[in-house]
DSSP file (Angstrom, degrees, kcal/mol; ACC not computed):
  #  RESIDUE AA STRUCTURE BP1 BP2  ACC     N-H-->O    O-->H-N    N-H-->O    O-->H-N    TCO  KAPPA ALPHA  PHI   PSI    X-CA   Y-CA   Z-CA
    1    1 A X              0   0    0      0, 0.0     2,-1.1     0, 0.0     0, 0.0   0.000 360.0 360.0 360.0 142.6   68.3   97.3  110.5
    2    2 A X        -     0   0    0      1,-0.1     3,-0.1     3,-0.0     0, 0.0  -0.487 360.0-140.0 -87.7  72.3   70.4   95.2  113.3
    3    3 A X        -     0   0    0     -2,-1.1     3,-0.1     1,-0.1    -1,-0.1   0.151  23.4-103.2 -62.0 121.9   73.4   96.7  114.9
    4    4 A X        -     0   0    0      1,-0.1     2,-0.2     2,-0.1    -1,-0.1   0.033  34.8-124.1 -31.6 138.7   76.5   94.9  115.6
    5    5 A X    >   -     0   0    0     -3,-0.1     3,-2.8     1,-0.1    -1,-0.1  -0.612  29.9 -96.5-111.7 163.5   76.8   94.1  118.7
    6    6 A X  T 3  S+     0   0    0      1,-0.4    -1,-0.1    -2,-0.2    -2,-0.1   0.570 123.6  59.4 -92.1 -32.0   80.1   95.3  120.7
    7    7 A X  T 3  S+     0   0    0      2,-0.1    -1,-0.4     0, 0.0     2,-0.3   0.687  84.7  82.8 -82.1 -25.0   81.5   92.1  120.1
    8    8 A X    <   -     0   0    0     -3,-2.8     2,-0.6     2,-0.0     0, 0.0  -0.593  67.3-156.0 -74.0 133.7   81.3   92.2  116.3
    9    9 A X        -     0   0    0     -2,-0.3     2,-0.4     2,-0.0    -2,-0.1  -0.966   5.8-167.2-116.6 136.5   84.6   94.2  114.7
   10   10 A X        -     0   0    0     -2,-0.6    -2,-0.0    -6,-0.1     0, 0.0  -0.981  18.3-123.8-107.5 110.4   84.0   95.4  111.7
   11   11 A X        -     0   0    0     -2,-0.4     2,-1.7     1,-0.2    -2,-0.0  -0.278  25.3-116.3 -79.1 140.2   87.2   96.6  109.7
   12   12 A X        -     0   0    0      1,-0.0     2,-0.3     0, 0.0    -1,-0.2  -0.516  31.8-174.9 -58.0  77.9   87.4  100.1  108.4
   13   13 A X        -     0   0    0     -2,-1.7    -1,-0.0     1,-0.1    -2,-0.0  -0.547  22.1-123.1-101.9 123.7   87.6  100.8  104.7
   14   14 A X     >  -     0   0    0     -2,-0.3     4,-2.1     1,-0.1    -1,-0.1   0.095  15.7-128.9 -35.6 146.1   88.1  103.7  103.0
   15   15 A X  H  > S+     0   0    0      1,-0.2     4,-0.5     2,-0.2    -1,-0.1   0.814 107.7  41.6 -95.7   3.2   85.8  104.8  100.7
   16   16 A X  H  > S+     0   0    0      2,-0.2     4,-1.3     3,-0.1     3,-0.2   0.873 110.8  52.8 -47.0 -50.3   88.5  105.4   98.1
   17   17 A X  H >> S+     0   0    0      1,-0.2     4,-3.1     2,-0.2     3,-0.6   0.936 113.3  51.7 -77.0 -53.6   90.3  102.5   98.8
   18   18 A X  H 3< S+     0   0    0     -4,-2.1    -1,-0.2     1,-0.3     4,-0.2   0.632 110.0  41.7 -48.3 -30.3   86.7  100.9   98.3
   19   19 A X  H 3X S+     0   0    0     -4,-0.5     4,-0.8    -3,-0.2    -1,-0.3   0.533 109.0  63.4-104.2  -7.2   85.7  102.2   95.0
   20   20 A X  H <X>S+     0   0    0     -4,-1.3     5,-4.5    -3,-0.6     4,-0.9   0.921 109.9  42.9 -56.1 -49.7   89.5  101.6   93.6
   21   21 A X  H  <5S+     0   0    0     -4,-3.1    -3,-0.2     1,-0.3    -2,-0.2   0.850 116.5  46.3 -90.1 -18.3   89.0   98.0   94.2
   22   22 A X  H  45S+     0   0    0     -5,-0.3    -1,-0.3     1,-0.2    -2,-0.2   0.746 125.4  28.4 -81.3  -5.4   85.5   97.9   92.8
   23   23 A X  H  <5S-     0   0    0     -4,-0.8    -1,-0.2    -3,-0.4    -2,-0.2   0.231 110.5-121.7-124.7 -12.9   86.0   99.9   89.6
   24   24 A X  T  <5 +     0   0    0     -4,-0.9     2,-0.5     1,-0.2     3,-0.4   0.895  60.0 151.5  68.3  28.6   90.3   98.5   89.4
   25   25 A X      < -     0   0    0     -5,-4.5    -1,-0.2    -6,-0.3     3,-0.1  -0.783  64.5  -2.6-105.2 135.6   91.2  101.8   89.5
   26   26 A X  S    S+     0   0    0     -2,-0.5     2,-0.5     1,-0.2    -1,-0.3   0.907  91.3 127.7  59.9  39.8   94.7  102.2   91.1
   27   27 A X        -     0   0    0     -3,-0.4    -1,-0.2    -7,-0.1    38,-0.0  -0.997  67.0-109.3-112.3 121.1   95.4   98.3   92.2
   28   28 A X        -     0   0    0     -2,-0.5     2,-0.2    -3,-0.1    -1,-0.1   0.016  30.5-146.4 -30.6 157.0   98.8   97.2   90.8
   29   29 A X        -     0   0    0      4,-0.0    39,-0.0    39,-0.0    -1,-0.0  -0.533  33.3-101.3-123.7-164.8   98.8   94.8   87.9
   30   30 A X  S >  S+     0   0    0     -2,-0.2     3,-6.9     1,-0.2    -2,-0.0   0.900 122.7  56.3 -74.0 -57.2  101.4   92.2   87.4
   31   31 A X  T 3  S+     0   0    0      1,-0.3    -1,-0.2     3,-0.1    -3,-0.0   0.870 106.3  48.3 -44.9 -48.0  103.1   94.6   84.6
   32   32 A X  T 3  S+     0   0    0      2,-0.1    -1,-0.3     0, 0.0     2,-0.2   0.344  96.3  96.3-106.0  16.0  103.5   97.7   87.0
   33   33 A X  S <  S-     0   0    0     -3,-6.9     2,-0.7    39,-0.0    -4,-0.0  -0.645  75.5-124.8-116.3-148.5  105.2   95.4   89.9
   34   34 A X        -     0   0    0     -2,-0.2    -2,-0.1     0, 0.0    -3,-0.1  -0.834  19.4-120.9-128.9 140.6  108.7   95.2   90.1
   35   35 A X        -     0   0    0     -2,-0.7     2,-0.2     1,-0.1    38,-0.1  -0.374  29.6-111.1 -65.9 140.0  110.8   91.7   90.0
   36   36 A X        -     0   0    0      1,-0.1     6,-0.2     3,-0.1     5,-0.1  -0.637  30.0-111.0 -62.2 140.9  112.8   90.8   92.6
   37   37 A X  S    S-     0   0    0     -2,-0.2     2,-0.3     1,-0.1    -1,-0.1   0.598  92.1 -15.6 -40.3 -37.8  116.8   91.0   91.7
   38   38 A X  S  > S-     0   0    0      1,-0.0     4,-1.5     0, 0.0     5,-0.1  -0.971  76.8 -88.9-162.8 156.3  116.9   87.0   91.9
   39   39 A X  H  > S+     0   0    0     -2,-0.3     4,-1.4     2,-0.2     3,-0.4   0.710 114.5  62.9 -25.1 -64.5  115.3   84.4   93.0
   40   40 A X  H  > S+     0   0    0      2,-0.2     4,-0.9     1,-0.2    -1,-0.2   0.465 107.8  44.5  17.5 -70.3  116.7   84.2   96.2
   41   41 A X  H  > S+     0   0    0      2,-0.2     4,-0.8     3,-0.1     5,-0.3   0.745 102.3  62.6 -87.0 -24.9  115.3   87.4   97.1
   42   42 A X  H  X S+     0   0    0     -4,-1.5     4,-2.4    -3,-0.4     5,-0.3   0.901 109.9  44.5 -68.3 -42.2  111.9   86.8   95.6
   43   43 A X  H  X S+     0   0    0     -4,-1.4     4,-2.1     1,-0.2    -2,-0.2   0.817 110.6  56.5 -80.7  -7.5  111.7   84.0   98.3
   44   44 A X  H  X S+     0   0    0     -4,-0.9     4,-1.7     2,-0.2    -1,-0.2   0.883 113.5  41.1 -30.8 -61.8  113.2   86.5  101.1
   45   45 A X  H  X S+     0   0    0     -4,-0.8     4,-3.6     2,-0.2     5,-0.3   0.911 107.1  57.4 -75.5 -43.5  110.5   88.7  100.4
   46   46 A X  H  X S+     0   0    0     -4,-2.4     4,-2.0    -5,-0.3     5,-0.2   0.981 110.6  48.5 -55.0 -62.6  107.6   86.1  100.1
   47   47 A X  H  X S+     0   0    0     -4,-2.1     4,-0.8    -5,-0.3    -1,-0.2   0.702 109.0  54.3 -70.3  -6.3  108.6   84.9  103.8
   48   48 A X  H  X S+     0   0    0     -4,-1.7     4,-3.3     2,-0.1     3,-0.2   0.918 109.1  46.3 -44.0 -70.0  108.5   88.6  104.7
   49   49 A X  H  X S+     0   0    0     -4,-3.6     4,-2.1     1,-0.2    -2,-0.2   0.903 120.1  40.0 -56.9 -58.2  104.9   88.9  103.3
   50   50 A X  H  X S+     0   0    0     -4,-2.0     4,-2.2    -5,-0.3    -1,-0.2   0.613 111.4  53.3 -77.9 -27.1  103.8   85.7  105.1
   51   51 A X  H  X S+     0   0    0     -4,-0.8     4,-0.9    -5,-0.2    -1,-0.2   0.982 114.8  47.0 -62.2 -76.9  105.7   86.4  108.3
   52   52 A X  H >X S+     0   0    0     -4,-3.3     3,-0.9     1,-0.3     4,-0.6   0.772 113.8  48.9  -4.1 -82.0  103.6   90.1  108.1
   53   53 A X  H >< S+     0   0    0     -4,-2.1     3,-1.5     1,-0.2     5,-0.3   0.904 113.8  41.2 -38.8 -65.5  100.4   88.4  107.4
   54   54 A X  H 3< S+     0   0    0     -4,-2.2    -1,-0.2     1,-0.3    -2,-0.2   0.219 100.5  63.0-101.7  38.5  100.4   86.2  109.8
   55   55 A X  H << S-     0   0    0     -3,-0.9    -1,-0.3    -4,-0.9    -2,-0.2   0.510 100.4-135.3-111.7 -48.6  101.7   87.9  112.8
   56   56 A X  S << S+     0   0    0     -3,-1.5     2,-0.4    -4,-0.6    -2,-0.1   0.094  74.3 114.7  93.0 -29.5   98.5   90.1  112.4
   57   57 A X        +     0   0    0     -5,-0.4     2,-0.4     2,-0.0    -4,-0.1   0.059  48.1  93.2 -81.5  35.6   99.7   93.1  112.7
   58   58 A X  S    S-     0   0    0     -2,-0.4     5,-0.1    -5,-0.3    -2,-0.0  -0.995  72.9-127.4-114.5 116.7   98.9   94.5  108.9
   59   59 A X     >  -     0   0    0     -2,-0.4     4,-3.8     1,-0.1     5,-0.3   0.109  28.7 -91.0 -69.0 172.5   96.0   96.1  108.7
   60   60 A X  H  > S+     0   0    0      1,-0.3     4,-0.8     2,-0.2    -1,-0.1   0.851 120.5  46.6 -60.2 -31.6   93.2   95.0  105.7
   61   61 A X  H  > S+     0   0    0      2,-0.2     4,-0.6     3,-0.1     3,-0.5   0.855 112.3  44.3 -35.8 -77.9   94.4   97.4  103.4
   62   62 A X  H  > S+     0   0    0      1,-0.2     4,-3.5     2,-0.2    -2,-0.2   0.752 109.7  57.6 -70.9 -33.0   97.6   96.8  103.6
   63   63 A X  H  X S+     0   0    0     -4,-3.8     4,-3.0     1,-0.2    -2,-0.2   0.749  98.7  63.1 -68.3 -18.3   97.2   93.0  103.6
   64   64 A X  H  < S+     0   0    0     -4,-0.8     4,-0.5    -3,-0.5    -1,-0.2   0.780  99.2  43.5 -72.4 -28.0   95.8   93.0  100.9
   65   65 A X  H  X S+     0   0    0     -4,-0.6     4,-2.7     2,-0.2     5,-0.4   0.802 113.5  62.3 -84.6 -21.3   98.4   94.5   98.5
   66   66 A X  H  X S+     0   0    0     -4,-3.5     4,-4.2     1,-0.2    -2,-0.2   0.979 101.5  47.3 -31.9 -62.9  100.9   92.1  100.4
   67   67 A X  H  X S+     0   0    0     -4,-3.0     4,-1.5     1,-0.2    -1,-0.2   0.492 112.0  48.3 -83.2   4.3   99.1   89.4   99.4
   68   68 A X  H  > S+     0   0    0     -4,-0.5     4,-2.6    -3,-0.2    -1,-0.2   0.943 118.5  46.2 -72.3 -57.7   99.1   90.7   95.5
   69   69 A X  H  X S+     0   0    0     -4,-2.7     4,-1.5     1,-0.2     5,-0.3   0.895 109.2  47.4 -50.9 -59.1  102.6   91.2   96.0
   70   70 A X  H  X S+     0   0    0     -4,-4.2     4,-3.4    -5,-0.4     3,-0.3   0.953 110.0  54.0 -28.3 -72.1  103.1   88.0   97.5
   71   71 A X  H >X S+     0   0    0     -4,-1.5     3,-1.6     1,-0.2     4,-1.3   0.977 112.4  53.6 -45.3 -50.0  100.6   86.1   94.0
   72   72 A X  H 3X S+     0   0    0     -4,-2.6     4,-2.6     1,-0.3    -2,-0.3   0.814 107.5  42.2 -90.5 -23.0  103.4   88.0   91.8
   73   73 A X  H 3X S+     0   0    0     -4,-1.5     4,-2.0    -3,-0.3    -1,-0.3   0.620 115.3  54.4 -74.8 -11.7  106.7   86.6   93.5
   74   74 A X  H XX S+     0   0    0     -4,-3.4     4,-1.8    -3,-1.6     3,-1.3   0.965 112.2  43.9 -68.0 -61.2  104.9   83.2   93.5
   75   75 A X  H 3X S+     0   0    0     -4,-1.3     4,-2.1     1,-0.3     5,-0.4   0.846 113.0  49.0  -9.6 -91.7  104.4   83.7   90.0
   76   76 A X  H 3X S+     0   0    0     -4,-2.6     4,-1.5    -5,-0.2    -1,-0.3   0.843 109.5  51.4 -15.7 -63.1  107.8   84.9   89.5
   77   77 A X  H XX S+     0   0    0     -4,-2.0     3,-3.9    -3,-1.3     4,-1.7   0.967 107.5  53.4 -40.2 -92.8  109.4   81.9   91.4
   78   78 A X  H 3X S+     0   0    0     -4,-1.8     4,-2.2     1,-0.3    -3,-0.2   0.595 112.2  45.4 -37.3 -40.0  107.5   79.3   89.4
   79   79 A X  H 3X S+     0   0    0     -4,-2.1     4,-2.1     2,-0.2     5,-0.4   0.837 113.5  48.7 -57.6 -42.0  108.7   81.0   86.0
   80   80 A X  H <X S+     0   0    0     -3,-3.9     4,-2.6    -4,-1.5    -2,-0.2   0.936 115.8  45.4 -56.5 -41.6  112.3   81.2   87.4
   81   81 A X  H  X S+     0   0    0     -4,-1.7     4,-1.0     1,-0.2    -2,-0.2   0.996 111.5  54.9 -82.8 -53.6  112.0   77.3   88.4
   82   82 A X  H  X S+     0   0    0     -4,-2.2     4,-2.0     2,-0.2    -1,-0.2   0.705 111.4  36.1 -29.7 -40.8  110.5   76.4   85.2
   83   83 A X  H >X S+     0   0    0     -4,-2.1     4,-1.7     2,-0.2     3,-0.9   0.945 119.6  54.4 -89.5 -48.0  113.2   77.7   82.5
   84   84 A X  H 3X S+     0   0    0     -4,-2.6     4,-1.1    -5,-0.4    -2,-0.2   0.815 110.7  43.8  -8.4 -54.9  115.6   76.6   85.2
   85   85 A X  H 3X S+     0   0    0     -4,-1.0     4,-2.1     1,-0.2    -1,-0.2   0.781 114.8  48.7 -82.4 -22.9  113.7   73.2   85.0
   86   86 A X  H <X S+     0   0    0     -4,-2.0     4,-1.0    -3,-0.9    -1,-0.2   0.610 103.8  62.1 -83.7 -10.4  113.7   73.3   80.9
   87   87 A X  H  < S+     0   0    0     -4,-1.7    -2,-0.2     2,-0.2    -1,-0.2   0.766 104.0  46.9 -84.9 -39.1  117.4   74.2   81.0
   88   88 A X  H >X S+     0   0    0     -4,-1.1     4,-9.0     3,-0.2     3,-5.1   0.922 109.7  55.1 -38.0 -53.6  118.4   70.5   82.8
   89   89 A X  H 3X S+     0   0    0     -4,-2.1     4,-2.9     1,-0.3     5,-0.5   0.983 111.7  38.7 -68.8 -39.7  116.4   68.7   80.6
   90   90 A X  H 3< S+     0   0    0     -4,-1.0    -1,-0.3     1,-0.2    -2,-0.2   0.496 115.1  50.4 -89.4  35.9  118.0   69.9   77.7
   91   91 A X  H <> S+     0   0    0     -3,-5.1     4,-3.8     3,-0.1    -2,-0.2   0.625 117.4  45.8 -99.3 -27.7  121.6   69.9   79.2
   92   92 A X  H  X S+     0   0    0     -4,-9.0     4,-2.0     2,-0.2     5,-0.2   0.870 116.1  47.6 -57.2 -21.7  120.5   65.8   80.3
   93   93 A X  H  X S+     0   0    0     -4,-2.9     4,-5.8    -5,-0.4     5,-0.4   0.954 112.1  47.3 -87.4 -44.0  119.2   65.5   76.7
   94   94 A X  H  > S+     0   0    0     -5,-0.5     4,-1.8     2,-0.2    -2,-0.2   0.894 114.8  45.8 -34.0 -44.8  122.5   67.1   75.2
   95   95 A X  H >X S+     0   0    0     -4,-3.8     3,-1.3     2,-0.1     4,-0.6   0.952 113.4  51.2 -77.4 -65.0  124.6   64.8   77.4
   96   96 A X  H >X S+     0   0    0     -4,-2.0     3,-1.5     1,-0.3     4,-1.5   0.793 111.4  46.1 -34.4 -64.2  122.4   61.7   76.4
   97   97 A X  H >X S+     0   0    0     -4,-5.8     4,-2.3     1,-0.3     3,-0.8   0.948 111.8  52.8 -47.4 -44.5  122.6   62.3   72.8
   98   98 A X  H <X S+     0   0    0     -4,-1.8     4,-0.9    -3,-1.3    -1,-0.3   0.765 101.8  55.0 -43.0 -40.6  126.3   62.8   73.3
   99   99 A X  H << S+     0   0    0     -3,-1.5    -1,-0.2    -4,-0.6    -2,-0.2   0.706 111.6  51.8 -64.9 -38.6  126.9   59.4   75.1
  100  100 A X  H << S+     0   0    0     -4,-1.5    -2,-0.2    -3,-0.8    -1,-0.1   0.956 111.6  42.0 -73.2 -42.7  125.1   57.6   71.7
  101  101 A X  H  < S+     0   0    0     -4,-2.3    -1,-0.2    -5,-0.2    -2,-0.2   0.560  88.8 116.8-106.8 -10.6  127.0   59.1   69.3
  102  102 A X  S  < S-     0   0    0     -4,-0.9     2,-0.4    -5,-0.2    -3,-0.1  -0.042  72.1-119.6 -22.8 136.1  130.5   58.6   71.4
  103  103 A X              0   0    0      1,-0.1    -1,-0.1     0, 0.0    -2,-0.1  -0.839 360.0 360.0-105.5 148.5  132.8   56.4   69.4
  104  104 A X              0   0    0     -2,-0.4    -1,-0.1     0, 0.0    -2,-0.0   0.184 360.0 360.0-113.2 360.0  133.6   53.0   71.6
């Protein structure tokens, strides 16, 4: 077998940490993380995690539950921005109707 040569870094993973993520045992789901308070805050924390990441200085480990945490405030967001977005249209469709049935 051919051993890496000084110049190859190889990162260091537990072997807990290694058989968690190959069996799922012990990686957060969606269910068990916790919403941010608002919106606002999800996208606070989302430029946290990205700031984090790409700074470097988070080890593999650790980047990795960022960037779950990270998928579940996107996630979040996009639900927020959706009923948000389904709440115009029916205040635009409310006013529209309203405007038709307006007596002249």
């Amino acid at each position: 077998m051919r051993k890496p040569d000084q110049s190859t870094v190889v990162p260091k993973i537990s072997r807990e940490w290694r058989s968690n993520a190959i069996f799922g045992i012990g990686m957060s789901k969606r269910s068990q993380q916790s919403p941010p308070k608002s919106f606002e805050e999800a996208l606070r924390e989302l430029e946290e995690i990205l700031s984090e990441i790409e700074k470097g200085n988070v080890g593999l480990e650790e980047s990795l539950v960022k960037y779950e945490r990270g998928n579940f405030l996107i996630q979040h967001c996009r639900s927020v921005l959706t009923v948000a977005e389904k709440q115009i249209e029916s205040l635009a469709k409310n006013e529209d109707e309203g405007e038709m049935t307006k007596p002249e």
